[in-house]
N, C-alpha and C positions, 0 to 999 in steps of 0.2 A: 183471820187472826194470824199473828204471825208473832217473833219473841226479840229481846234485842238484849244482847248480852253487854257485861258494864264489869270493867277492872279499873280500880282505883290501889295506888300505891302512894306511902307518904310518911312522913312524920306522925307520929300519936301527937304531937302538939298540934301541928294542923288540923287533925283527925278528930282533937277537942273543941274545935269552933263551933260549936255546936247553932250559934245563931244561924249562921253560912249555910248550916245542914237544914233548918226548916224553912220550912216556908212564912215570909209572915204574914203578919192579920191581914186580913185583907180591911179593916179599918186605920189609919197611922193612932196614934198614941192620942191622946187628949192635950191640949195645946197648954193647961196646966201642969204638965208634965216636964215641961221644961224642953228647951233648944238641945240639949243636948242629946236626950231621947227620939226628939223628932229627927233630928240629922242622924240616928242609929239607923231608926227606921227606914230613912230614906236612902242610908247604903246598901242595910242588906234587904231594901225591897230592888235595888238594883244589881244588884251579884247574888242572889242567890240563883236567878234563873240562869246567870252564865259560869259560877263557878265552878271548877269540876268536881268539888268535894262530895261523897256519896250522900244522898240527902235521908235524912233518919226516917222517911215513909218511901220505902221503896218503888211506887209508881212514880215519885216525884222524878227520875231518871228522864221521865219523858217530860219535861219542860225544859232541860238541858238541851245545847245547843246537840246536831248529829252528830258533830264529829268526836263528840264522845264516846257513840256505838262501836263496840268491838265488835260485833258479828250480830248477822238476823239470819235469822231459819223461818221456814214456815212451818217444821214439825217440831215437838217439842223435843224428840227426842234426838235432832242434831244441834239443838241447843244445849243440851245436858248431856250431850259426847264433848263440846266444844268445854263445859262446866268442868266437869270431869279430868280432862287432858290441863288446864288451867289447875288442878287441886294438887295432881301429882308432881307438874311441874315446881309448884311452891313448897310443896310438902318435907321438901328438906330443910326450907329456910324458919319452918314455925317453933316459934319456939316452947310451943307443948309437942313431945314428940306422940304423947297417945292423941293430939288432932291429928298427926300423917300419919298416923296406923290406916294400912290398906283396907282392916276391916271397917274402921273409921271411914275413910275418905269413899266406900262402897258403900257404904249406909245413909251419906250426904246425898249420892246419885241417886240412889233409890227415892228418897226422899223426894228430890228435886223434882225427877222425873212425875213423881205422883203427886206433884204440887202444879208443876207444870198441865198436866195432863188434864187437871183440873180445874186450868184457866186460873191459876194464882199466882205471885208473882214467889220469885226466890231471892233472898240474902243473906249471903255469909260472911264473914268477918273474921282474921283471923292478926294475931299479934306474932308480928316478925323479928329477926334480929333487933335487936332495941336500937333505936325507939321507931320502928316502924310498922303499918297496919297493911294489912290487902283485907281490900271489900271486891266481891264479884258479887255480881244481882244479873238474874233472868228477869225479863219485863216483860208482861202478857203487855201485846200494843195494836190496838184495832179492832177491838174495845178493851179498855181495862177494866176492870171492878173498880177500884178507888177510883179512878178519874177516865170517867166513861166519854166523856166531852174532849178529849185529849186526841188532837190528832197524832199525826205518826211524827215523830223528830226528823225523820227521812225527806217529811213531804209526799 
């Protein structure tokens, strides 16, 4: 198993496309549904595997193209120093200041690391100067829990 780290930066309107973000059915719509629904579906069964927008089930990071991957560790715990050094770097731009409270941003670590640790995946999300968002996600990859069938995005 190894971990594959994931920084997304953006607009909050971007950040609300929420179709972009899931995955769709794996059925298309009912052809009573109307042309217009079926052409939805047929976009975002086509972008969502390559958009870069943080997808709302964090495993889903690994069906995104690699060059999305910000960093891979085999341990978890140089994946949650890379987490980490990523939280302080931001921590001045959020705009709750008790999220970059250092007690705050040590208790995310902790966190992560014992989430990690336990083979689960990690996401955070945090609201930036307006109107913008940062999502960072750790992704167990090689097996995951949610999508165990999922090879590596690396290859």
């Amino acid at each position: 198993m190894h971990h594959h780290g994931y920084l997304w930066i953006g607009t909050k309107q971007r950040f609300d496309e929420e179709a972009l973000r899931r995955p769709p059915h794996p059925d298309p719509p009912p052809a009573a549904a109307g042309p217009e629904l079926a052409q939805r579906y047929k976009d975002v069964r086509a972008e969502f595997p390559v958009v870069d927008l943080p997808p709302l089930e964090t495993a889903y990071w690994l069906v995104k193209p690699g060059g999305l991957v910000r960093g891979t560790w085999s341990e978890p715990e140089a994946a949650v120093r890379w987490l980490g050094a990523r939280l302080v770097e931001y921590a001045p731009r959020f705009t709750s200041k008790a999220d970059g409270a250092r007690t705050r941003l040590a208790a995310l670590v902790d966190s992560a690391a014992a989430s990690l640790g336990g083979g689960a995946d990690v996401s955070l999300g945090f609201y930036l100067e307006r109107p913008s968002c940062l999502s960072l996600a750790l992704v167990c990859c090689s097996p995951n829990r949610a999508l165990p069938e999922r090879t590596c995005p690396l290859g």
